[in-house]
C-alpha positions as a printed NumPy array, in Angstrom:
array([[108.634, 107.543, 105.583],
       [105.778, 106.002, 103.684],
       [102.377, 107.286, 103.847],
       [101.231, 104.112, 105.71 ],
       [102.112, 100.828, 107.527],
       [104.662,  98.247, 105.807],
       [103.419,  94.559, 105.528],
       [107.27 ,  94.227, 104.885],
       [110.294,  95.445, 106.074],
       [113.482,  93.706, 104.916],
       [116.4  ,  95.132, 107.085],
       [119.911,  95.107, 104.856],
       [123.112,  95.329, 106.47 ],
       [124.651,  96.658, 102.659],
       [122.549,  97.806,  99.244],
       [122.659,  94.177,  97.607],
       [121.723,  91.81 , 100.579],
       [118.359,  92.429, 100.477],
       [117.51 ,  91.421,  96.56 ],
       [120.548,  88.474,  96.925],
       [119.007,  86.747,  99.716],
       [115.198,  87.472,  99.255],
       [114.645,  89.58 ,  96.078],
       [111.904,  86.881,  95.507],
       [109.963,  87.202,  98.489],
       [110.335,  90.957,  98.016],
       [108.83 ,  90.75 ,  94.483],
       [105.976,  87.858,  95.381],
       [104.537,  89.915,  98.336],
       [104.633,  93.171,  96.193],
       [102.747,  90.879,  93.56 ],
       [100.205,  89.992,  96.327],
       [ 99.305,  93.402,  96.854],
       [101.64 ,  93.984,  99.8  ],
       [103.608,  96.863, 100.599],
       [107.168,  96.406, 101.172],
       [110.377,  98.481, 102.347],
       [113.672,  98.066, 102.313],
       [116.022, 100.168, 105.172],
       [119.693,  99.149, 104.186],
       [121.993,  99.913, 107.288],
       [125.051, 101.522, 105.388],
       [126.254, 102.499, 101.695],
       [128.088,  99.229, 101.259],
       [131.239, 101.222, 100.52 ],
       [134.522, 100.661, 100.357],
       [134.755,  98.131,  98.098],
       [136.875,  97.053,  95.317],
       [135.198,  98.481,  92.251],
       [132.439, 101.247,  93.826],
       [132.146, 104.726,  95.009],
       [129.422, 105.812,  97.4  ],
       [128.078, 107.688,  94.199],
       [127.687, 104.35 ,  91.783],
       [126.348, 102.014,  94.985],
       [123.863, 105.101,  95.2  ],
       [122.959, 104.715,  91.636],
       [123.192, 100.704,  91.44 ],
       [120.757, 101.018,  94.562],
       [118.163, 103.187,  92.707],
       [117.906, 100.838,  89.23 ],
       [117.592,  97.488,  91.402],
       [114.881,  99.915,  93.478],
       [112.928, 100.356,  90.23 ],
       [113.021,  96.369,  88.782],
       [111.548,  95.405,  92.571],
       [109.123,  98.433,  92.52 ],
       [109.696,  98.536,  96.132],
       [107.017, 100.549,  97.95 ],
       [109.991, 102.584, 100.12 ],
       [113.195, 102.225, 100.717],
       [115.948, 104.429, 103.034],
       [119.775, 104.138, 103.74 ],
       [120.494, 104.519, 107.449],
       [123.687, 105.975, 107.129],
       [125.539, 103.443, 109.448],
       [129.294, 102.602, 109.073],
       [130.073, 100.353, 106.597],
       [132.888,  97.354, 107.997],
       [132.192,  98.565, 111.749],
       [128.695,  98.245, 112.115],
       [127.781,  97.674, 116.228],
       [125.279,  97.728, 117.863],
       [125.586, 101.001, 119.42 ],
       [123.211, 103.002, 121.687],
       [123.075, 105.644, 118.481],
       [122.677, 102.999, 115.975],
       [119.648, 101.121, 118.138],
       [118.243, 104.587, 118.047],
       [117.802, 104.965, 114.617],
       [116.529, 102.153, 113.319],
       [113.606, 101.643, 115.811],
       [112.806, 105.091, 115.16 ],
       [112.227, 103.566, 111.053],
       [110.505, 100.256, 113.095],
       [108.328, 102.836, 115.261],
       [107.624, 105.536, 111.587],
       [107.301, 102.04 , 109.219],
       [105.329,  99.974, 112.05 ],
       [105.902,  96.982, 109.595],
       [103.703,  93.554, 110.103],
       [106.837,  91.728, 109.451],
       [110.714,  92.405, 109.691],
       [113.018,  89.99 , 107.908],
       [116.518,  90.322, 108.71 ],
       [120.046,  88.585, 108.828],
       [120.174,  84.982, 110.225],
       [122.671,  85.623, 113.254],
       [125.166,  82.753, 111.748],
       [127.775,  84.659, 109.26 ],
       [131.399,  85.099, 108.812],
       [130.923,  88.803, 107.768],
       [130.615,  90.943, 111.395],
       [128.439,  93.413, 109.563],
       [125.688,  90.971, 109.342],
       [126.097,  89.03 , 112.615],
       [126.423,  92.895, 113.847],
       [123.231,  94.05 , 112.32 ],
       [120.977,  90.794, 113.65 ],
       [121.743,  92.217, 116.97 ],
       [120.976,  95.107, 116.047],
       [117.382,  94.955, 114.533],
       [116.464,  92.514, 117.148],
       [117.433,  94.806, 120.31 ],
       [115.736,  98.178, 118.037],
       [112.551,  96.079, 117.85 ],
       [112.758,  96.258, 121.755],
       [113.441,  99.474, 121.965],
       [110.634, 100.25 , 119.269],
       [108.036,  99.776, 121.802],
       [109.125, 101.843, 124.671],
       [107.6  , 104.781, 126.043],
       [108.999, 107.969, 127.612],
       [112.112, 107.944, 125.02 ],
       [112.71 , 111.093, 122.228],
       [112.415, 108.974, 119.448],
       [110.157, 109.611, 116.751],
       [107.112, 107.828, 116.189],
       [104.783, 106.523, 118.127],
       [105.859, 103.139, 120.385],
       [105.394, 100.04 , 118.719],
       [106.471,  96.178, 118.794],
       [107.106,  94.822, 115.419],
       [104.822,  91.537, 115.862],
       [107.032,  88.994, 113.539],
       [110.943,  88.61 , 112.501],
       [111.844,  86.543, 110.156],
       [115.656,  85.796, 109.433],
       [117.06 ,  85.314, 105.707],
       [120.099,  83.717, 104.849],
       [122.907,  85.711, 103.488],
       [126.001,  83.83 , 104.79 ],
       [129.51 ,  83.635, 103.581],
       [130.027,  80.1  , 105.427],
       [129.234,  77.484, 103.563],
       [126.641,  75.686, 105.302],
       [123.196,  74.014, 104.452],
       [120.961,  76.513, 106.346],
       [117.935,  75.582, 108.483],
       [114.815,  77.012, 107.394],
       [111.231,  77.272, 109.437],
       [109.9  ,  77.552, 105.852],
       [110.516,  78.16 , 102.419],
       [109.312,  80.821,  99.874],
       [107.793,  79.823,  96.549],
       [109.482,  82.573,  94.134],
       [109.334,  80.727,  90.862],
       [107.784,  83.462,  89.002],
       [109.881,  86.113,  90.136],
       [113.412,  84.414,  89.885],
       [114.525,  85.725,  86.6  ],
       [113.544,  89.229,  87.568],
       [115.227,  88.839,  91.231],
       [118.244,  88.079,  89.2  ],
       [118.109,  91.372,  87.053],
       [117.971,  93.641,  90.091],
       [120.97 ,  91.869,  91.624],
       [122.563,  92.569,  87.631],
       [122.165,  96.603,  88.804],
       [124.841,  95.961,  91.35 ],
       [127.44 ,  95.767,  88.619],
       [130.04 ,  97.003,  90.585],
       [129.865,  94.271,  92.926],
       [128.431,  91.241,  91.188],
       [130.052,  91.717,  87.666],
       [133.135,  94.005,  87.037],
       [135.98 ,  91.432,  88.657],
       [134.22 ,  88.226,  89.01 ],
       [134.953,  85.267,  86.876],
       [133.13 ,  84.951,  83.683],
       [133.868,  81.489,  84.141],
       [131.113,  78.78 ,  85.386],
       [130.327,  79.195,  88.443],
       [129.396,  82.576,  88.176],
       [128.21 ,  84.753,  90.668],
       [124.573,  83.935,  89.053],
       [125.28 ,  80.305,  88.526],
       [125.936,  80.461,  92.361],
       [122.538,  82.311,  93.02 ],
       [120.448,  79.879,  90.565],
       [121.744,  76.742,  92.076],
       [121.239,  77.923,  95.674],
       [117.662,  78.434,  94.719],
       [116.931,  75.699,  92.876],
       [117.981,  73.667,  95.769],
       [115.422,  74.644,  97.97 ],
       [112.843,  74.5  ,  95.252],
       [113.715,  71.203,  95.123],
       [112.824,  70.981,  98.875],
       [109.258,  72.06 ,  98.157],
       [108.665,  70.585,  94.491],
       [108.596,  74.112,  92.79 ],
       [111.24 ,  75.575,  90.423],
       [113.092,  78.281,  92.512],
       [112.571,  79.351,  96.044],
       [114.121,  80.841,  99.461],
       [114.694,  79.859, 102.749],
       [113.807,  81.544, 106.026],
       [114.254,  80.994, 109.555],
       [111.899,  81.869, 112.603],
       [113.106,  81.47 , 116.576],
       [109.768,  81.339, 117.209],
       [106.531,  78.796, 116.767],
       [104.639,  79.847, 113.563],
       [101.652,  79.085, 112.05 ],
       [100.036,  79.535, 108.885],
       [ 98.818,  82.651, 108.497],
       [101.817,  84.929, 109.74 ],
       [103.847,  85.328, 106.381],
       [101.307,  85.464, 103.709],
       [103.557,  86.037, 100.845]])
């Protein structure tokens, strides 16, 4: 666990989620001065073209480009991720060890369960993070702030709270999301629209949306105000 507290904790239902949908935000806080972890909720694997070896190794390089302050694979089941008693468990045991500022995680709306899965999830082991009289680890604690990103496979104009300035961070978002070859490369059309012409257009939309070059959308279920997401 890190030394101390996370200003960040992005919450990743598979290595890859966190750095498609908010490798910006991860990469502007940490140029703020913030600390920032990642916890992804299972090795992404099976898939077409990667071994749980390679996704372990793709996860490491994109690690390094973000220069995240921690990061830690939860060891859930990839394709049947619930929200189990076991699973809850776990990850407010990281929430209660972390004791992050804010927690981004998957907006509930997806057509892959895993993510509509793991929303449930991190919001009912942020409950459970503050309890007393349990054996998890840690001392209790209530995550103040979630924040939901946007990594859908519907295709839908999402509704964000607010929007993320990543401008200066864009081209190096996109070459930690190049480290997942195996999933974002090797049998994808080299023909436009690529995978990255996808990624550059999504985020040049809501740049447009603020009057900046690039930036990224996320989603609160509760009021906000200024000062609560800093980055």
């Amino acid at each position: 666990m890190p030394a101390s507290p996370l200003d960040l904790l992005v919450v990743a239902p598979h290595p890859d989620d966190a750095e498609i949908s908010v490798g910006g935000t991860i990469l502007k806080a940490l140029a703020d001065g913030k600390s920032v972890g990642v916890v992804d909720l299972t090795d992404g694997e099976p898939t077409p073209h990667g071994t749980p070896q390679r996704r372990a190794k793709e996860t490491t390089a994109a690690t390094e480009v973000l220069g995240l302050t921690w990061r830690h694979q939860l060891g859930l089941p990839n394709r049947s991720l619930v929200d189990d008693l076991d699973a809850r468990a776990k990850l407010a045991g990281v929430f209660r060890q972390t004791r992050p500022s804010v927690i981004l995680s998957p907006f509930a709306e997806d057509a892959h369960p895993d993510h509509v899965a793991a929303t449930r999830l991190i919001n009912d082991a942020r409950f459970w993070a503050k309890l007393s009289k349990t054996d998890l680890p840690g001392e209790p604690f209530h995550p103040p702030r979630i924040l939901y990103y946007f990594s859908v496979h519907l295709r839908i104009v999402e509704q964000a709270s607010f929007v993320v300035d990543v401008s200066e961070h864009f081209e190096r978002k996109l070459e930690a999301i190049r480290c997942y070859e195996s999933q974002v490369i090797e049998g994808r059309s080299t023909e436009f629209p690529t995978v990255f012409d996808d990624l550059r257009g999504r985020a040049r939309y809501w740049g447009w949306t603020i009057g900046v070059g690039y930036a990224e959308p996320l989603h609160s279920r509760e009021p906000i105000h200024g000062d609560v997401f800093s980055v």
